[in-house]
C-alpha positions in Angstrom: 0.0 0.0 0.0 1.3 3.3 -0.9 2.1 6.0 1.7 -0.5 8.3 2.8 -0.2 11.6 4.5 -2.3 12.3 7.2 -3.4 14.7 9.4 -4.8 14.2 12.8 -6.7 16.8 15.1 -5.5 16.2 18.7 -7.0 18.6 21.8 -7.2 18.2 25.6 -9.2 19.9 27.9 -8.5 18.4 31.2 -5.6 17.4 33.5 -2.1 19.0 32.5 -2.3 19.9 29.2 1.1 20.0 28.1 1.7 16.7 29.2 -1.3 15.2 27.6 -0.4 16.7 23.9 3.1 15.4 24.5 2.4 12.0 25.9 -0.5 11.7 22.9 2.1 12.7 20.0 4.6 10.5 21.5 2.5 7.5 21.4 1.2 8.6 17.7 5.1 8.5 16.6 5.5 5.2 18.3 2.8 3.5 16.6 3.5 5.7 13.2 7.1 6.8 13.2 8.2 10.1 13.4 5.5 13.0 11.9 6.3 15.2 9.0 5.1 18.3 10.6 3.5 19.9 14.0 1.5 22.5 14.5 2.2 24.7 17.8 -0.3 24.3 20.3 -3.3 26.7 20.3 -6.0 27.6 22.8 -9.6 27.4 22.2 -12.4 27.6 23.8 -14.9 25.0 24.2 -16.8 23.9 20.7 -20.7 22.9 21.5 -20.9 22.4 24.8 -20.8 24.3 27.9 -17.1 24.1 30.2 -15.2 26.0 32.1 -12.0 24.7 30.6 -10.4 26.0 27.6 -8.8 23.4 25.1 -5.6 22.7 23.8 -5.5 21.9 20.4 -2.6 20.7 17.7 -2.7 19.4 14.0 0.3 17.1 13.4 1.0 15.2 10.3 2.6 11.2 9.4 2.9 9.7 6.3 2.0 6.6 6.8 0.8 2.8 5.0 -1.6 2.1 7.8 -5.0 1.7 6.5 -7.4 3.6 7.6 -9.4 1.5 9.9 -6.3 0.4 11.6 -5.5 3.8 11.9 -8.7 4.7 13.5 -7.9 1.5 15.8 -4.7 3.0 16.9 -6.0 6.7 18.0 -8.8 4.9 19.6 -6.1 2.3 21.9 -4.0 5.9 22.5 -7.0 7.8 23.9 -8.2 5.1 25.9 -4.3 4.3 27.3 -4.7 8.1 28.2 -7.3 7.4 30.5 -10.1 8.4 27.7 -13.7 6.4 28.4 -15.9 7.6 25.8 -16.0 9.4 22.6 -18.9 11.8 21.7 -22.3 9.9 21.7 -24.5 11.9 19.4 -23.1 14.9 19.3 -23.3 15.2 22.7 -19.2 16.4 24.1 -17.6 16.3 27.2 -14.0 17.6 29.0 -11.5 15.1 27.9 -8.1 14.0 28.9 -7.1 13.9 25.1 -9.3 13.5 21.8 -7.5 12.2 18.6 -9.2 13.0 15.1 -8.4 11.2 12.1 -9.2 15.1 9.8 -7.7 13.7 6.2 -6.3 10.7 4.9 -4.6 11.6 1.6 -7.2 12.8 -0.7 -9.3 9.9 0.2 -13.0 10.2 0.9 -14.3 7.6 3.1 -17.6 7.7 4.5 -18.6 4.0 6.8 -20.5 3.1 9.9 -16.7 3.9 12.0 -15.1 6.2 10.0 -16.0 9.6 8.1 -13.3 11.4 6.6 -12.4 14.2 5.6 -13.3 14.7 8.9 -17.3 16.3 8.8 -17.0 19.5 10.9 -13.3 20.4 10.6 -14.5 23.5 8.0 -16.5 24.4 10.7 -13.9 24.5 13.6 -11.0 27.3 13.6 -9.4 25.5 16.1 -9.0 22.8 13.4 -8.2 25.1 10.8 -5.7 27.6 12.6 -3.1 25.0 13.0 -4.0 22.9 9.6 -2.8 26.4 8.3 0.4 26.1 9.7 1.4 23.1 8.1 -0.5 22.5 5.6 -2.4 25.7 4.5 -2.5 24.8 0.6 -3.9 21.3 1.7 -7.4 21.3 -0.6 -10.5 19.2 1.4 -11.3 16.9 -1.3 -15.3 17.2 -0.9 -15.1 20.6 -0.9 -12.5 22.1 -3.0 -11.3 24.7 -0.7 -8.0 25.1 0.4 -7.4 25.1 4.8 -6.5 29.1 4.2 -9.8 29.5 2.4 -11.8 27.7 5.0 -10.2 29.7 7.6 -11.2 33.2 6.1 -14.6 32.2 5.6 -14.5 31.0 9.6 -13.2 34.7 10.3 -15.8 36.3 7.9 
């Protein structure tokens, strides 16, 4: 299988935060090798629900052979190793130690019962598109044509 390059969404809203984006990326780059790039890490305030804790949030980057169920496997086994217990029922969020989105996959669309991607709300979500920018901002969203820069100006519009 060729190499894809992907991008992954990580934020943290509880605990120290520091630690849980380092101790997340490190196990990423364990199970993935190193990453191609890193975004810094940006604050944001809570996205559809209600908490007094502000997020941390990152976009890092792998190329990587791993196909994309087993990916979603792997982020899955590294949230729950951080101490994670559930994802998101129904839109419904919650704090969380760390969350780990799988944002693009190449240029692949994949849309199943586990997995949507590119990721469905990331146009919608500065916090996602701020540090997509910084490594990636000529990265086009293969469903809807934009690049991450333009999606970001029509967020701050």
């Amino acid at each position: 299988m060729d190499k894809k390059t992907v991008y992954l969404g990580l934020g943290t809203n509880t605990g120290n935060k520091q630690e849980n984006m380092r101790r997340a990326i490190e196990n990423l780059s364990l199970a993935l090798g190193s990453p191609i790039a890193c975004s810094t890490f940006m604050e944001s305030e809570p996205w559809g629900f209600e908490s007094d804790n502000t997020f941390l949030n990152c976009v890092i980057a792998f190329s990587t052979s791993m196909p994309p169920l087993a990916l979603l496997d792997t982020t899955e086994q590294i949230e729950r190793s951080m101490g994670r217990t559930s994802k998101s029922l129904n839109g419904q969020y919650s704090d969380r130690i760390i969350d780990i989105d799988i944002l693009f996959y190449g240029d692949e669309i994949i849309d199943c019962e586990r997995l949507t991607v590119p990721h469905p709300l990331l146009h919608k979500r500065s916090f996602v598109l701020a540090p997509m920018c910084q490594i990636a901002s000529h990265h086009i969203h293969p469903l809807l044509g934009l690049t991450m820069e333009q999606l970001l100006a029509a967020q701050e519009n």
